[in-house]
C-alpha positions in Angstrom: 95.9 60.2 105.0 95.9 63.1 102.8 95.1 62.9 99.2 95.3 64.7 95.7 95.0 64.2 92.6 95.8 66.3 88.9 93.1 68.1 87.4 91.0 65.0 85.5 92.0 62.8 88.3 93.8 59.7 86.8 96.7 60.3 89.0 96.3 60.2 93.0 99.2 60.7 95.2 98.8 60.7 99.3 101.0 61.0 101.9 100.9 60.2 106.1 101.8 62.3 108.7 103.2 65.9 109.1 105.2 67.9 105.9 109.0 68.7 107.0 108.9 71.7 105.3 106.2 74.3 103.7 107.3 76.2 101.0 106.7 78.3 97.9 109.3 78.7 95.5 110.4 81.5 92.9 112.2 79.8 90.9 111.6 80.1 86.9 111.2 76.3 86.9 108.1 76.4 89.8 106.8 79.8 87.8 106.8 77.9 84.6 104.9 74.7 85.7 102.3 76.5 87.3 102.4 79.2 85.4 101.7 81.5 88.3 104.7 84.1 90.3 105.5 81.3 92.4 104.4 77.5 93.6 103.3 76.2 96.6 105.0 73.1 98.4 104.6 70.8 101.4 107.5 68.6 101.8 107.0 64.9 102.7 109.4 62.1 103.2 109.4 59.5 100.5 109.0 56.4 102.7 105.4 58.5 103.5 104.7 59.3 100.1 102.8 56.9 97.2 101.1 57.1 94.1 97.9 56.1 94.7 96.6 55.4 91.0 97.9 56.1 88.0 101.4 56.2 86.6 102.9 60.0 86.6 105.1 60.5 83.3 108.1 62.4 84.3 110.9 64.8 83.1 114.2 65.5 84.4 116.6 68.8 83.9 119.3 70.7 85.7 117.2 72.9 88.0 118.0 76.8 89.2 120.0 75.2 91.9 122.1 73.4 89.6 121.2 70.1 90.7 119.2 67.3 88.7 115.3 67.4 89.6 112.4 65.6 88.2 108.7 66.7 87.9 105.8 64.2 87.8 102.6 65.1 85.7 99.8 63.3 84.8 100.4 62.3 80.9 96.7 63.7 80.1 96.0 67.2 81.8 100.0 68.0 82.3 99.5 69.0 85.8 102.4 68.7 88.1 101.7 66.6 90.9 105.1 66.5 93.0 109.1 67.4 92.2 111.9 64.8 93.7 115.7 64.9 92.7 119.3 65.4 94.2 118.0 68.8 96.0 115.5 66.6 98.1 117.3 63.4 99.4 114.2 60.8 99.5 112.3 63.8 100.2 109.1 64.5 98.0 107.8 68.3 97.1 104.0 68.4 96.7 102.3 71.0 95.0 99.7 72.1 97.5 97.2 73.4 94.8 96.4 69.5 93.7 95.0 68.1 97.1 91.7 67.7 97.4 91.0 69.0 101.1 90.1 72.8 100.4 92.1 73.7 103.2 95.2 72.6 102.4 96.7 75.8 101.4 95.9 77.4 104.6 97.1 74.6 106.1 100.4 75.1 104.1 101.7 78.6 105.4 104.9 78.8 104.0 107.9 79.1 106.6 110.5 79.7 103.9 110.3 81.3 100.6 112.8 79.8 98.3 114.7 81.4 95.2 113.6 84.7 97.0 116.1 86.8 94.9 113.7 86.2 92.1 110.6 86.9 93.4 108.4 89.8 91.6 108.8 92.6 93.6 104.9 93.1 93.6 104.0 90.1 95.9 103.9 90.1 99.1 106.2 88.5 102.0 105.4 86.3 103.7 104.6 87.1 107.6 107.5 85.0 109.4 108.6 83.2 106.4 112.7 82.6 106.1 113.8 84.1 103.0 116.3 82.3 101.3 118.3 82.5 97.7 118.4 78.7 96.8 117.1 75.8 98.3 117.0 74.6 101.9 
C-alpha cells in the first residue's frame, strides 16, 4: 500500500491499488499550493483512499472549473496532501510530490495535462499526454 506523508510527517495518507488517472494541472489554484508552474496528481478512488494519521485541516473555494473543491494540508507545515470536491465524484487527487517511495513521480507520467490553456509557454509537453482546457 502506498504511502505519503507532508513535509514534518504528522499527516500520513495511503491508498491501494492502481491511480484512475495521472495528471498535472495548470491551474492558478495547483500553481499557487505548490508554488511551482504546475502540480502533479495520481487519482485514486475514495473507498481506496485513508488518512493514515493525523487529521488534515481543510479549505474549500470555487475552483478554475467553477466547481466547489477542497484542499487538505497538514495544520503545521501547510503542505497539501490531496484535493477532493464536486470535480472528483468520490474520487481523491494526490499530490505525487508527498509519497514517500522516490519513485513515485516516475511512476506518475502524466497522460493528461489539465488547464492546458494556462500553461507557461516555457514547459515542456508532455510525450503522449492528452491536453485538455478544464478538467476530465
Amino acid at each position: 500500500m502506498p504511502e505519503g506523508s507532508c513535509f514534518c510527517g504528522k499527516v500520513r495518507i495511503a491508498y491501494e491499488g492502481e491511480p484512475i488517472a495521472k495528471a498535472i494541472c495548470h491551474c492558478l489554484d495547483c500553481r499557487k499550493i505548490g508554488g511551482s508552474t504546475y502540480s502533479t496528481n495520481i487519482v485514486v478512488p475514495g473507498s481506496a483512499f485513508k488518512v493514515v494519521s493525523g487529521t488534515p485541516k481543510t479549505i474549500s473555494k470555487t475552483a478554475d472549473s467553477g466547481k466547489l473543491i477542497m484542499s487538505h494540508f497538514c495544520g503545521d507545515c501547510g503542505s497539501t496532501l490531496f484535493r477532493d470536491g464536486q470535480a472528483f465524484g468520490d474520487n481523491k487527487a494526490i499530490k505525487v510530490g508527498i509519497m514517500d517511495d522516490v519513485n513515485a513521480l516516475e511512476d506518475a507520467k502524466p497522460a493528461l495535462e489539465l488547464f492546458a490553456g494556462r500553461k507557461a509557454s516555457w514547459t515542456l509537453d508532455v510525450p503522449g499526454a492528452t491536453k485538455l482546457d478544464g478538467m476530465f
